[in-house]
VMD Tcl script that draws the C-alpha trace (Angstrom):
set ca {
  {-25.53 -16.00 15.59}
  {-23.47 -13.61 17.60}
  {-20.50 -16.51 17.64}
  {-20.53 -16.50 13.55}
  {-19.73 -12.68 13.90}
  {-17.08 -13.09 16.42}
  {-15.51 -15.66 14.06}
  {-15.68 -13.26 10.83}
  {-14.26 -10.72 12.82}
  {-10.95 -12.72 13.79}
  {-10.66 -13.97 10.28}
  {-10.33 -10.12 8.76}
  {-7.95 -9.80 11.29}
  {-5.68 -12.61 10.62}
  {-5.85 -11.42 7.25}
  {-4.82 -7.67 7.82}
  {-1.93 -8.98 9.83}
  {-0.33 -10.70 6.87}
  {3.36 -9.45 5.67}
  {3.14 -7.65 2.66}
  {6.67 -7.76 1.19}
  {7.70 -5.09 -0.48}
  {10.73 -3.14 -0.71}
  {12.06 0.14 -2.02}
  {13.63 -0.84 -4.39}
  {10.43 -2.18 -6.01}
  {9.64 1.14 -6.43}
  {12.66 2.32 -8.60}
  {10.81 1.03 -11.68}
  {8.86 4.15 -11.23}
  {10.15 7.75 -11.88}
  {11.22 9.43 -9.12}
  {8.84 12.56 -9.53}
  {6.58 9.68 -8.95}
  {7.91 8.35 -6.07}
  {7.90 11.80 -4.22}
  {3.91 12.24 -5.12}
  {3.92 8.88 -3.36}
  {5.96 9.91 -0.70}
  {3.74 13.31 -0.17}
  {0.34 11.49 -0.81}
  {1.36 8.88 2.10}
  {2.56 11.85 4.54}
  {-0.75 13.47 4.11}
  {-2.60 10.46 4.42}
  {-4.06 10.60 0.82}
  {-5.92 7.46 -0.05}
  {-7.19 8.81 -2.97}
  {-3.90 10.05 -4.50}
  {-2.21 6.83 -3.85}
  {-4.63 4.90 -5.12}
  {-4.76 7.53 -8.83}
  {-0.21 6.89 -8.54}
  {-0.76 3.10 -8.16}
  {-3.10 3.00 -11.26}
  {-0.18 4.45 -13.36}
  {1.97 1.69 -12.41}
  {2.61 -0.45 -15.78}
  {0.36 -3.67 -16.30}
  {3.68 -5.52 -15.94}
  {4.72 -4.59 -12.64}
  {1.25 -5.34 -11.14}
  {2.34 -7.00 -8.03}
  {3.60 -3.89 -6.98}
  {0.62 -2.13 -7.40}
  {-1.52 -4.69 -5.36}
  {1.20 -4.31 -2.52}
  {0.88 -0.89 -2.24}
  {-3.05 -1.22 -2.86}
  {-3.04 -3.67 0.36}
  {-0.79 -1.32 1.97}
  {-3.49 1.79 1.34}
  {-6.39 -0.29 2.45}
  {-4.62 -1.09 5.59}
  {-4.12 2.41 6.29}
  {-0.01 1.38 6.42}
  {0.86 5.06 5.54}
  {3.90 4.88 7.84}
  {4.82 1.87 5.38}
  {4.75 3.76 2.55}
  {6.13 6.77 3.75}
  {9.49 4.69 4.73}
  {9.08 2.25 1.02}
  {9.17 5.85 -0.44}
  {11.84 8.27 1.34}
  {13.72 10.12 -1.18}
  {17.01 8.98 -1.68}
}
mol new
graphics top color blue
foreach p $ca { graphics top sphere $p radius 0.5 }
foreach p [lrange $ca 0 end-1] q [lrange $ca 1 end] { graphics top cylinder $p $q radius 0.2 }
display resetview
């Protein structure tokens, strides 16, 4: 029993280390009033607020949203702080 936990454990792990590639410029399909809530919301360590931006993100550009979505639920705010540095 305890083995089977032990094993589920390394398997989320393996899976939270996975590259999410993303870049910056990704984000330039966004306004940049946007990208500075981003910015702020990932400084302050707002899951919440990211996560109400990245629902605004057009139905067309949806891989973007489920990289920064991973990037939340990893707690990668240092990620998203540097995707999102005002220019």
């Amino acid at each position: 029993m305890e083995g089977g936990w032990i094993e589920k454990f390394s398997l989320r792990l393996l899976f939270a280390t996975e590259p999410i590639e993303i870049d910056a410029e990704s984000l330039t399909v966004m306004p940049a009033a946007w990208r500075s809530q981003l910015h702020q919301a990932a400084v302050r360590v707002d899951a919440e607020i990211i996560y109400q931006l990245v629902e605004q993100i057009p139905a067309n550009h949806h891989a973007l949203a489920e990289r920064l979505s991973k990037l939340t639920q990893r707690f990668d705010f240092d990620a998203i702080i540097e995707l999102s540095q005002p220019e």
